[in-house]
C-alpha positions as CSV (number, residue, x, y, z in Angstrom):
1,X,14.9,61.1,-37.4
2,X,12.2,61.2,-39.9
3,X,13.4,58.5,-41.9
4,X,13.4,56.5,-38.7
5,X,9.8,57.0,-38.0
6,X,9.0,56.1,-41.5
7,X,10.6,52.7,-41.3
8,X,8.8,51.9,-37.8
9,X,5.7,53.9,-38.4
10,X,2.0,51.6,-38.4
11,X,-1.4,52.3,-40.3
12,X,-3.7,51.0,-37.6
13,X,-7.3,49.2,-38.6
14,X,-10.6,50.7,-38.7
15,X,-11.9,49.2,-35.5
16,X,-14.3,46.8,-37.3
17,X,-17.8,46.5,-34.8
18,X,-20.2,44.2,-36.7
19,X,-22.4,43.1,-39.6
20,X,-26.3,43.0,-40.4
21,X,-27.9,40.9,-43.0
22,X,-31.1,43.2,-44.5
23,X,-32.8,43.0,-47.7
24,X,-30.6,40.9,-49.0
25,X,-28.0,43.6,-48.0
26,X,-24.8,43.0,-45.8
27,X,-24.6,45.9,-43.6
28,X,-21.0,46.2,-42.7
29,X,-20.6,48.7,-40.1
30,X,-17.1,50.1,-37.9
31,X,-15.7,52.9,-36.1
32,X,-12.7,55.0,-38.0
33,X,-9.9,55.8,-36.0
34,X,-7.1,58.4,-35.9
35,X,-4.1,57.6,-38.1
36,X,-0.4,59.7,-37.6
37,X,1.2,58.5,-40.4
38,X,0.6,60.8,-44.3
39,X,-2.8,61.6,-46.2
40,X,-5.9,59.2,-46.0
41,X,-6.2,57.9,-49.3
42,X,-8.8,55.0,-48.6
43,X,-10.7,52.6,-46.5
44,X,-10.2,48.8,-48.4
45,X,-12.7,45.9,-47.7
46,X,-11.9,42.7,-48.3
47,X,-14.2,39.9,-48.7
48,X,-14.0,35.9,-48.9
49,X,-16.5,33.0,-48.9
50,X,-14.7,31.2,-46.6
51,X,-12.7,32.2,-43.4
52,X,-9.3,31.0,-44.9
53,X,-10.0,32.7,-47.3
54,X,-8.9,33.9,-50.9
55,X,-9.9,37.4,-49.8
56,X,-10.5,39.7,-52.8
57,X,-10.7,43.6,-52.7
58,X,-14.4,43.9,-52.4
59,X,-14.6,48.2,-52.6
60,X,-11.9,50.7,-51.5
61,X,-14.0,54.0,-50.3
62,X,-12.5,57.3,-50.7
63,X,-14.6,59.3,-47.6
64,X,-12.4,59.2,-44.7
65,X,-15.5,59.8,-42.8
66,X,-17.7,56.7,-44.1
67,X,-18.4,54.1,-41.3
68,X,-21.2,51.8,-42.8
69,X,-21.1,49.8,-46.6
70,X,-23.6,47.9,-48.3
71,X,-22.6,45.1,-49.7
72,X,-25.5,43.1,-52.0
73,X,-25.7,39.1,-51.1
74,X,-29.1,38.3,-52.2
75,X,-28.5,34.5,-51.8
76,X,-28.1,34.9,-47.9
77,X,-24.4,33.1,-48.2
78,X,-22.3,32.9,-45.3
79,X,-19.2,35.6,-46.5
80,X,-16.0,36.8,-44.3
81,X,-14.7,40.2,-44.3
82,X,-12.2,42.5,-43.3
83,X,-11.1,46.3,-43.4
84,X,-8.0,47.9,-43.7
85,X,-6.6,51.7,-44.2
86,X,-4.4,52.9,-47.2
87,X,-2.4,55.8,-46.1
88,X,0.3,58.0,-48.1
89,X,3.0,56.4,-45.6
90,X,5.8,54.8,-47.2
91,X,7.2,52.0,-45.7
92,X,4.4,51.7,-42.6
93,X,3.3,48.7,-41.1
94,X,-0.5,48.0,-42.4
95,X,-2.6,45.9,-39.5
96,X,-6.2,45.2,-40.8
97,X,-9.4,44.3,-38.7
98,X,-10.8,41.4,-37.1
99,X,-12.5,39.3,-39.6
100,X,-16.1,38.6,-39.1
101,X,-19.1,37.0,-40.8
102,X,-22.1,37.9,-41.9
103,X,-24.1,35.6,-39.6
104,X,-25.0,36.3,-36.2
105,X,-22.4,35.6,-33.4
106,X,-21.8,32.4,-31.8
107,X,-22.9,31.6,-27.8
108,X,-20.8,31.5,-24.6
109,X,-20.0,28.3,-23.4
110,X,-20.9,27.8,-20.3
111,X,-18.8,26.7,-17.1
112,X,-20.7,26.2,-14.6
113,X,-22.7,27.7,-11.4
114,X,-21.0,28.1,-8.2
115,X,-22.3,28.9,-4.4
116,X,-19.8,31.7,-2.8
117,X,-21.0,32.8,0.7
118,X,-24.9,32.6,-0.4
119,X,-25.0,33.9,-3.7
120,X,-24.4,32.0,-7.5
121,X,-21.8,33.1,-9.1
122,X,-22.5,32.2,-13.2
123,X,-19.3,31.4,-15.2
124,X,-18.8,30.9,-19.2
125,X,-16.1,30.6,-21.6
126,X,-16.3,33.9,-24.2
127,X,-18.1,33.8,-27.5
128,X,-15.4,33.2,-30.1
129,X,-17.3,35.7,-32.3
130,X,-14.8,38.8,-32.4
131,X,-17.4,41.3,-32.7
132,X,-19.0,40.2,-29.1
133,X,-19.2,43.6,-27.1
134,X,-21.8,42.1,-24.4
135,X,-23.6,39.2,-23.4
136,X,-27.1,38.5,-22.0
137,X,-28.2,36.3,-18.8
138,X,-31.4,34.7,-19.0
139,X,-33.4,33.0,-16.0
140,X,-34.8,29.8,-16.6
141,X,-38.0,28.2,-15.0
142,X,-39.8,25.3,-16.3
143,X,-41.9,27.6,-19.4
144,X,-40.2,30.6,-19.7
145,X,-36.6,32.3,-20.2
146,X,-36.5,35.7,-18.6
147,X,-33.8,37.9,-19.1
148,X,-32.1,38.9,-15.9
149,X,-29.1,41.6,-16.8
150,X,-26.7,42.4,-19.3
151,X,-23.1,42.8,-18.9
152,X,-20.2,43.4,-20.7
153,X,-17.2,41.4,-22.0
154,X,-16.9,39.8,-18.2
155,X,-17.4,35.8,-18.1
156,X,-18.7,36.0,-14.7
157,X,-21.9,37.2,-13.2
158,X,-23.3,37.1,-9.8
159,X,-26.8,36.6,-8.8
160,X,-27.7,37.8,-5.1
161,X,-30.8,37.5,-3.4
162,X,-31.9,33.9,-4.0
163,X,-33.2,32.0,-0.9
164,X,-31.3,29.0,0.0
165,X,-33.7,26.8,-0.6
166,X,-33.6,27.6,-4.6
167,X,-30.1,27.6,-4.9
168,X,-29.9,24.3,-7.1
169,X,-33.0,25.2,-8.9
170,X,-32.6,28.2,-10.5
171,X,-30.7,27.6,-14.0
172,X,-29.7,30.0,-16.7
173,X,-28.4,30.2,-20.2
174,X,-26.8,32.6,-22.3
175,X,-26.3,34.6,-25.2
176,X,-23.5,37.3,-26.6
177,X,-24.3,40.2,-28.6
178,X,-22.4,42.3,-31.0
179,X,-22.8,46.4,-32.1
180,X,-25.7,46.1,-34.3
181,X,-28.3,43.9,-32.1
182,X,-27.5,40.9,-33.9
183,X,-27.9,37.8,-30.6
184,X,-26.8,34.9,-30.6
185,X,-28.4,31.9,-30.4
186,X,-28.6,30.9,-26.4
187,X,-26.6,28.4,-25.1
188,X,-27.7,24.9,-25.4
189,X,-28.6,23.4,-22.2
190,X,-29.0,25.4,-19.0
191,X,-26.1,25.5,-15.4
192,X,-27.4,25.5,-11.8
193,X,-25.6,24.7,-8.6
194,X,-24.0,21.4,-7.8
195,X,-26.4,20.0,-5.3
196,X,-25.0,18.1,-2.3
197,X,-26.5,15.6,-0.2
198,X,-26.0,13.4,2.7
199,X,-26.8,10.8,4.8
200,X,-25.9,9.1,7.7
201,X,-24.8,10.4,10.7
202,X,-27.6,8.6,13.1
203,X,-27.9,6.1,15.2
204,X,-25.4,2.9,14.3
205,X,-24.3,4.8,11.6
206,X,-21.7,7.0,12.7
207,X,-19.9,8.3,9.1
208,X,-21.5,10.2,6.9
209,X,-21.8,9.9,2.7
210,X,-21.3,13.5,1.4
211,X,-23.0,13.0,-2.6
212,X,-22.7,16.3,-5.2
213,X,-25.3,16.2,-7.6
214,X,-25.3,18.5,-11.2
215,X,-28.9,18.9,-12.9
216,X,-28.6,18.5,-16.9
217,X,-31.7,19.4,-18.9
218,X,-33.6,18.7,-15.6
219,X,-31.6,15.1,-15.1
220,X,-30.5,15.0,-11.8
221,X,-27.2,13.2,-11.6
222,X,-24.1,12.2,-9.7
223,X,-21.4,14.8,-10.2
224,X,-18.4,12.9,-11.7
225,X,-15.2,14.5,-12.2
226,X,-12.8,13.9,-15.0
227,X,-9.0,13.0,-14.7
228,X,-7.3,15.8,-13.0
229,X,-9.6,17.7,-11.8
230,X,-8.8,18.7,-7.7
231,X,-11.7,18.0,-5.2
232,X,-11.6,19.6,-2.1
233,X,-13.9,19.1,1.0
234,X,-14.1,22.0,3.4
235,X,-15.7,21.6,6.7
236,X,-17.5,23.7,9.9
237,X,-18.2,22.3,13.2
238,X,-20.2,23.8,15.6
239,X,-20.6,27.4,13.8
240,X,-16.5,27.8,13.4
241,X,-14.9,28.5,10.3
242,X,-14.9,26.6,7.2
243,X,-11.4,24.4,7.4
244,X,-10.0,22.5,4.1
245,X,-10.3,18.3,5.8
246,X,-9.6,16.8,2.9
247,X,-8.1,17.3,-1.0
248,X,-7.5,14.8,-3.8
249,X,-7.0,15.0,-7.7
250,X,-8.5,12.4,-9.9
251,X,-5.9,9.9,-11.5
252,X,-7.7,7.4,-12.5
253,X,-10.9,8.2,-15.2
254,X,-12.8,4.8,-14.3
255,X,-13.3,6.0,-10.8
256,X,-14.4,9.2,-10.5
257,X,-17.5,8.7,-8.5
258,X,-17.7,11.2,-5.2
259,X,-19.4,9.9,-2.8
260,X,-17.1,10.9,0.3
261,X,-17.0,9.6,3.4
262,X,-16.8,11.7,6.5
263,X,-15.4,9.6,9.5
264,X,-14.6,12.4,12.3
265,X,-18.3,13.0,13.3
266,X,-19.2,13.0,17.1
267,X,-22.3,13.0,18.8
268,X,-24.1,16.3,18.6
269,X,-21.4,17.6,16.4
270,X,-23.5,20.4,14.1
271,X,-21.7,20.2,10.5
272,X,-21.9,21.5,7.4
273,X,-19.3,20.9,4.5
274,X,-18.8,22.2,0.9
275,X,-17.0,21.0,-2.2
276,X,-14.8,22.9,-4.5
277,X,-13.5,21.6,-7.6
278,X,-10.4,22.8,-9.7
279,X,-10.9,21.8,-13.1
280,X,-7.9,20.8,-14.4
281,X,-8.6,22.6,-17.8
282,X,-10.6,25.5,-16.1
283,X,-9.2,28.6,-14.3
284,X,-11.5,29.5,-11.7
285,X,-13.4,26.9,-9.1
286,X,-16.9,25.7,-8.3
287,X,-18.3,25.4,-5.3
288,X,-20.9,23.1,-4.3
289,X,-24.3,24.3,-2.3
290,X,-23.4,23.6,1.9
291,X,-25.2,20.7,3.2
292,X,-25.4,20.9,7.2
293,X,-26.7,18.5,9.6
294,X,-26.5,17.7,13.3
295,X,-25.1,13.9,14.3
296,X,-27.0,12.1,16.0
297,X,-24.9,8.8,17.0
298,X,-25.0,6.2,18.9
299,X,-22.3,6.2,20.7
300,X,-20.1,3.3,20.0
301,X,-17.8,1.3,21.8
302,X,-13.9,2.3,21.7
303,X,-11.1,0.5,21.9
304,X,-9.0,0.8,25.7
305,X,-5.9,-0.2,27.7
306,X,-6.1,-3.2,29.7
307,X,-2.9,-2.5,32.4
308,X,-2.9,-6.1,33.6
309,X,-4.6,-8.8,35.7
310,X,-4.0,-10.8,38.8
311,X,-5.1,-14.0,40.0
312,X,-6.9,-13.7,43.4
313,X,-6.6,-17.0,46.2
314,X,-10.2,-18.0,44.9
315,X,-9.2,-18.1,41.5
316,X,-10.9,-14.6,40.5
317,X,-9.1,-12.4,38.3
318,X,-8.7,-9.1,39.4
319,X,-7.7,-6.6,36.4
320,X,-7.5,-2.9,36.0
321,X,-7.6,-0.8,32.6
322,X,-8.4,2.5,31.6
323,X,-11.4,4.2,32.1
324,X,-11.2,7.5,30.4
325,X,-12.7,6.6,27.0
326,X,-16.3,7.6,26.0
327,X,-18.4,4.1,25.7
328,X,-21.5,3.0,24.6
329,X,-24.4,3.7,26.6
330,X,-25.5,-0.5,25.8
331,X,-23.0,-3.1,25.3
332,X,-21.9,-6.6,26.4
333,X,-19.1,-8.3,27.5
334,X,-16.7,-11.2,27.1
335,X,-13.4,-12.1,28.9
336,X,-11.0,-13.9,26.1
337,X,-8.8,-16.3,27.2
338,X,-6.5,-17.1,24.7
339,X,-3.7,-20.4,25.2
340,X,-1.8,-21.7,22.2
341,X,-4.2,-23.7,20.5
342,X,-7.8,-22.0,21.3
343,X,-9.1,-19.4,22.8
344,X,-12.4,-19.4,25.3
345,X,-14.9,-16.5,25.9
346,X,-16.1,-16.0,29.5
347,X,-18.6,-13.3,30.9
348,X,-17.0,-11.5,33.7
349,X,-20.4,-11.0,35.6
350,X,-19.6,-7.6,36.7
351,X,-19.8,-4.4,35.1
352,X,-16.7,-2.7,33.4
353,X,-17.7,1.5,33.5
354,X,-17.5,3.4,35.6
355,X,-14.4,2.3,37.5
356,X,-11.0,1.4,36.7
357,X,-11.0,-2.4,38.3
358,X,-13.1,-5.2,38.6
359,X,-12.9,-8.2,40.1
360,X,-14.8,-11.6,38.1
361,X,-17.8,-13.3,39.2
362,X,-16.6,-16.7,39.8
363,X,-13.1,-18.1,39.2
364,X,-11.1,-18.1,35.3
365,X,-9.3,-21.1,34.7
366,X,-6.2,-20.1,33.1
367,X,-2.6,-21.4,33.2
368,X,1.2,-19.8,32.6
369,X,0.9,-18.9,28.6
370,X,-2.7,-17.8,28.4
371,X,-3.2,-14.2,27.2
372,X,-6.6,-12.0,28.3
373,X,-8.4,-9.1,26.7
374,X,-11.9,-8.1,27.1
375,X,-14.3,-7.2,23.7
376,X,-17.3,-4.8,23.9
377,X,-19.7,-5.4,21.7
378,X,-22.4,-3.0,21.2
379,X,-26.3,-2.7,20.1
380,X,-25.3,-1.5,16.4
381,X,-23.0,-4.9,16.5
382,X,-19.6,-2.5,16.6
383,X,-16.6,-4.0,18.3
384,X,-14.2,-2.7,20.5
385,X,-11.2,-4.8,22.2
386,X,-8.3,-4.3,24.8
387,X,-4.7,-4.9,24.2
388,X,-4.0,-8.8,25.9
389,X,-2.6,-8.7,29.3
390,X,-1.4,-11.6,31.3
391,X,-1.1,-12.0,35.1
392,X,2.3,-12.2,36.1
393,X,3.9,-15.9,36.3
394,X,6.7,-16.3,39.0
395,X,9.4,-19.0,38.4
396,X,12.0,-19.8,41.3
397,X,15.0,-21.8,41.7
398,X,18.0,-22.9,43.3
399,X,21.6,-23.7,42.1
400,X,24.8,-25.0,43.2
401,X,26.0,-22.3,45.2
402,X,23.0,-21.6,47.3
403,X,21.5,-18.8,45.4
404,X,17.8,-18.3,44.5
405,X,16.9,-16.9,41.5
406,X,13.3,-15.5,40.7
407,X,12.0,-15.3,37.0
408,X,8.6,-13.8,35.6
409,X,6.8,-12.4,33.1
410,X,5.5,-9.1,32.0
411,X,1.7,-7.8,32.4
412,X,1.3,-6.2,29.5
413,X,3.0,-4.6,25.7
414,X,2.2,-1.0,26.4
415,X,4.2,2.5,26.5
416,X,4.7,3.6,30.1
417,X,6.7,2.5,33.2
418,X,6.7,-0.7,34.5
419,X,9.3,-1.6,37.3
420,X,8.5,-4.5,39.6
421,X,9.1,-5.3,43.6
422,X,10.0,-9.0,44.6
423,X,8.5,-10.0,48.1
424,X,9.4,-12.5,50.3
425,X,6.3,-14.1,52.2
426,X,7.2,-15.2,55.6
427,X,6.1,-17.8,57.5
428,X,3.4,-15.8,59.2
429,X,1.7,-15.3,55.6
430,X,3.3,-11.7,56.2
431,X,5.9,-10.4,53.4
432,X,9.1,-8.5,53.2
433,X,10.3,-6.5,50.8
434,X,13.8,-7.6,49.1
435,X,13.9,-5.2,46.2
436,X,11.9,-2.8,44.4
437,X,12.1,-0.4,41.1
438,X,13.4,-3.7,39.3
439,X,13.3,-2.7,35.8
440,X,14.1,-6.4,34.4
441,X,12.2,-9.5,34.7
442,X,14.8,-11.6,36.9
443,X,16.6,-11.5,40.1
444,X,18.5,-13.4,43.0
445,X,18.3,-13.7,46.3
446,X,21.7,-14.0,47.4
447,X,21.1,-15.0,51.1
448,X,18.2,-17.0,51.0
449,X,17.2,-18.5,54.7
450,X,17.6,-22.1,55.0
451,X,14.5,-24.2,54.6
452,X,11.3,-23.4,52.7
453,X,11.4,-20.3,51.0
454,X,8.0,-18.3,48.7
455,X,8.0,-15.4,47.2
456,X,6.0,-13.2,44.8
457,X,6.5,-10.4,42.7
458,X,4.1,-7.3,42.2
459,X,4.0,-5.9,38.8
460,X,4.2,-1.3,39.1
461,X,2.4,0.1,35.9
462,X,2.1,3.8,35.1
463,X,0.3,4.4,32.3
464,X,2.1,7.5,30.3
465,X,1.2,11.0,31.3
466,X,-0.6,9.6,34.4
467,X,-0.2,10.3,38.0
468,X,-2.2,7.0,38.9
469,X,0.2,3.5,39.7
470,X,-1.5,-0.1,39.2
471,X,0.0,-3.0,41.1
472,X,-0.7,-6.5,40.2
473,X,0.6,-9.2,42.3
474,X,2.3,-12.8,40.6
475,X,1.3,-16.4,41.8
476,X,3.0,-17.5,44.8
477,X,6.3,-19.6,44.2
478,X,8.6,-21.7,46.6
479,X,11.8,-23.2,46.7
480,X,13.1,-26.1,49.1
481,X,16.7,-27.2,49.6
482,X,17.7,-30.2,47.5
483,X,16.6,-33.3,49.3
484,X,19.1,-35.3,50.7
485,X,18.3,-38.9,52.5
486,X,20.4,-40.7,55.0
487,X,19.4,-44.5,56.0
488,X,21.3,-46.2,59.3
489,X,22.3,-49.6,58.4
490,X,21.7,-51.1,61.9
491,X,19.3,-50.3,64.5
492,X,18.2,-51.9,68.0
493,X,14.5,-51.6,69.9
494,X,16.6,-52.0,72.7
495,X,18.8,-49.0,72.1
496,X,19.2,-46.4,74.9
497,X,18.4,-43.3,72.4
498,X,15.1,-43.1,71.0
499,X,16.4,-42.2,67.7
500,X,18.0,-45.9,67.1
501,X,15.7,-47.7,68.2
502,X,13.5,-47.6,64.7
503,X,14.1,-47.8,61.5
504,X,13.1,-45.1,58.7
505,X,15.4,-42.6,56.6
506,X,16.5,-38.9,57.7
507,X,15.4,-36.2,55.4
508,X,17.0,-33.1,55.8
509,X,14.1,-31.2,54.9
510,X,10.8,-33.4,54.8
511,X,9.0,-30.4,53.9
512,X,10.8,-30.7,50.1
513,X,8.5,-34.0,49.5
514,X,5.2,-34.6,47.7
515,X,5.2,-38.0,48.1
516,X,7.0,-40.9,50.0
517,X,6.2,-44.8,50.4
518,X,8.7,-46.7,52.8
519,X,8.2,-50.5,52.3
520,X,10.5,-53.2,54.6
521,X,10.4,-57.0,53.4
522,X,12.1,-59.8,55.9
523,X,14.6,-62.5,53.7
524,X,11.5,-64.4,52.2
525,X,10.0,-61.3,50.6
526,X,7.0,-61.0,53.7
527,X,6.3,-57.3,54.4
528,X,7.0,-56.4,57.7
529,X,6.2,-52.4,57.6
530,X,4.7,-49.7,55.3
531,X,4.0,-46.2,55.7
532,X,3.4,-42.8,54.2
533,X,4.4,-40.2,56.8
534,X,8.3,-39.7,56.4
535,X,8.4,-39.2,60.5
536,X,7.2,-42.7,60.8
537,X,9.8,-45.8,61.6
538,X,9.5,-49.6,62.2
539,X,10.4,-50.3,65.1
540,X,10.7,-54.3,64.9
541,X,7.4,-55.4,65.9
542,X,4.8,-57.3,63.5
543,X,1.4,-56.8,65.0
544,X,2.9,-55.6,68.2
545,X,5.4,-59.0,68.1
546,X,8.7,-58.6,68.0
547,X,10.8,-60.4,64.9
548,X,14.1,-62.2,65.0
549,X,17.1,-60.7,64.6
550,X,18.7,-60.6,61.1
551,X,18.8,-58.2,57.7
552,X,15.7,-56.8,56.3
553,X,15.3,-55.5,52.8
554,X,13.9,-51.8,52.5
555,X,12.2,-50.1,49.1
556,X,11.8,-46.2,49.3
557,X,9.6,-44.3,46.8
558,X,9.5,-40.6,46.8
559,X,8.5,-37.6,44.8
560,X,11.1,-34.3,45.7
561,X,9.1,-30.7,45.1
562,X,8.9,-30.3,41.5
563,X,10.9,-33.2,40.3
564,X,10.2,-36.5,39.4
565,X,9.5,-40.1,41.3
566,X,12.7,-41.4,42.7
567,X,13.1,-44.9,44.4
568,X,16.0,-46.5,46.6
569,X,16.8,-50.3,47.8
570,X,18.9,-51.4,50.5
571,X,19.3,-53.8,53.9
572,X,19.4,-53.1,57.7
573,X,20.4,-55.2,60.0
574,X,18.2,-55.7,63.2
575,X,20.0,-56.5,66.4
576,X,18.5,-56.9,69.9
């Protein structure tokens, strides 16, 4: 057991506190401390002119008791020492003391100055003289440096009390201290608080520019972080608590400037906001001072949902939109109009807010393909538009077997329901319903009544989350029968029924025409007859005479509903 001791048995160091240069004296000076390990037999010190050394045995002092040695350097050189114990322990680990100079110790280096709930917190890095045991905080003004406390070996001081107002001014500087008195130097330079500014806020200027500013030697400059340090912007609005809004670390060392931009402001919002920066090669973080303000804004104009538009008899459009989004107080209007190769601004002539419809001033030209939106543009020359809506275009037609099918378009691109109801407008100008809740945009009417037949759709938008329905109605479209003709080939003015006793070509539906010439030429090429009105016949009179009997040459020109000019040629023969 004793034996094992031996081996792992250790001779600690005299606990080495400091040096003093006098009379061209070193005073060396340290504390002795207990050893469990054999007899004292001697305190060594060793001694070098540089701090790699050779060290040399300078003296090896036989008083166990003896804390202080004189050691002659009357050249004032710069000389490294250390201390050790010799003790009658065989085999014992020997540890010797830290090694220190004969100059006085070097400063702290400072960190930096940071703001934590009112107060400044003072950070530095630690002397890297070993035989530091305290360090000195000094006040600065403009011609004096006032020492303010002394602490211990902690890097971090706080100073309470200062008004807010001085919070960036006050600066400070530092100096570490050993055993004997000897200061150090103070710190070159002095740290205060990062400042921070802003501006904006008010009027047409609804961000605001958050700036930190650092004061060197009294330079006031912009605070520029280096590549990887961690910026974070903490916020308050309205008294609440301080919430992290934003975080980023620095990647790229060209563009470290921070002035921020804060976009969320609203009118009347009271703000303040802090910084905090994690260096990326210092532990703890800094804070900036707060900055508050109130905004003041001018309200600008927002974006909004136009739901759709409809074209009244008068050629006004009627349109609704939404009308729960906080606008400017001032702003104009224009009414876009936007067709495949241009678009045209109109001024609606009627105010948009409040409400939730309008109907235009005057009439809007606009045909199937144009898009609408409205833009707002304010007093600080902001812009705010709608999504383009359309009014809904109504396509009908026939085919072979009789059936009539309806085609249109939608209002509008936006989230929500839309389902649609096709009408059937009778010939009173009153309608009927034929379907409703049509998700689609087509559908047929399978029994369509004979003759003429119009219809419209109206559009069904619910907007989501809303218990409100807008209902735009589509142009009005018809649809005829396909015109068919019939033409006698012989008629009499002597004829006991009034239907063969003139000449003209049976429609059976007139009403399917938009235009219609009937021309009738005797065998030389003289007209005989001409008319316009598809109800009118010749009835073998010129001027009220009648002509001979014989064949007559007739040329029809007509224009079906929505198709193009047609013309046919034929003969009649007039018998008496």
């Amino acid at each position: 057991m004793l034996s094992a001791f031996a081996v792992h048995a250790q001779v600690p160091a005299p606990d080495f506190l400091c040096t003093r240069s006098e009379a061209g004296q070193e005073i060396l000076t340290w504390e002795n401390v207990s050893v469990d390990c054999g007899n004292y037999v001697a305190t060594e010190i060793y001694r070098a002119a540089a701090p790699d050394g050779p060290y040399t045995l300078l003296v090896s002092l036989p008083d166990s008791t003896q804390t202080e040695y004189l050691d002659p350097n009357p050249n004032g050189e710069q000389l490294f020492y250390f201390l050790r114990y010799v003790y009658d322990c065989p085999g014992a680990t020997v540890r010797t003391s830290d090694t220190l100079d004969n100059f006085v110790p070097q400063p702290p280096t400072p960190k930096f100055v940071s703001v934590v709930d009112g107060d400044l917190e003072i950070h530095w890095r630690p002397s890297p003289s070993p035989e530091v045991n305290r360090y000195v905080v000094f006040d600065v003004t403009d011609n004096q440096v006032i020492p303010l406390d002394t602490v211990g070996l902690d890097t971090v001081y706080t100073v309470t009390g200062v008004p807010s107002d001085e919070l960036t001014s006050r600066a400070y500087r530092l100096t570490a201290l050993d055993a004997c008195g000897n200061d150090s130097p103070l710190n070159e330079g002095t740290i205060s608080a990062f400042d921070l500014i802003g501006r904006g806020g008010v009027g047409c200027q609804s961000e605001i520019q958050l700036i930190p500013l650092q004061q060197e030697l009294l330079t006031v400059t912009e605070f520029r972080p280096r590549q990887g340090d961690t910026v974070s912007l903490f916020v308050s609005v309205n008294g609440g608590g301080y919430t992290l809004h934003d975080s980023w670390t620095i990647e790229d060392v060209t563009d470290t400037s921070q002035l921020y931009t804060y976009e969320a402001a609203n009118d009347g919002d009271s703000l303040c906001f802090y910084f905090q920066i994690n260096y990326a090669e210092i532990a703890p973080s800094q804070r900036t001072v707060v900055y508050c303000q109130v905004a003041n804004i001018s309200q600008p104009v927002r974006d909004f949902d136009l739901f759709g538009a409809e074209i009244q008899d008068n050629g006004e459009l009627r349109f609704g939109y939404q009308d729960d989004v906080v606008q400017a107080d001032n702003y104009s209007v224009a009414l876009e109009v936007a067709g495949p190769g241009d678009t045209t601004s109109y001024s609606p002539g009627v105010a948009l807010f409040p409400g939730e419809e309008l109907i235009t001033d005057g009439a809007v030209p606009i045909t199937p393909g144009n898009s609408l939106r409205f833009v707002l543009t304010d007093s600080c020359g902001r812009t705010a538009t709608t999504n383009y809506a359309s009014p809904v275009w109504l396509e009908v037609q026939n085919d072979a077997s009789g059936e009539t099918t309806l085609n249109w378009t939608p209002p509008h691109d936006l989230p929500g329901a839309v389902f649609y109801t096709v009408l059937r407008i009778n010939d009173d100008s009153t309608t009927t319903e034929l379907a409703t809740g049509i998700p689609g945009l087509t559908y047929t009417d399978p029994l369509p009544d004979p003759g003429q037949l119009c219809y419209r759709i109206q559009a069904n938008y619910t907007p989501p989350a809303a218990d409100t329905t807008y209902t735009f109605l589509s142009n009005v479209q018809c649809v005829v029968e396909a015109v068919e003709i019939y033409f006698p080939n012989v008629f009499s003015p002597d004829a006991l029924q009034d239907a063969n006793r003139a000449f003209r070509p049976f429609f059976n539906t007139p009403a399917g025409l938009e235009a219609y010439q009937l021309r009738i030429f005797n065998r030389w090429g003289a007209l005989v007859f001409e008319s316009e009105d598809p109800t009118a016949g010749w009835d073998g009179t010129v001027d009220g005479r009648g002509v001979p009997i014989g064949t007559y040459v007739y040329n029809l020109q007509y224009t079906p509903v929505g198709k193009f000019a047609r013309q046919l040629t034929g003969t009649v023969h007039l018998i008496r």
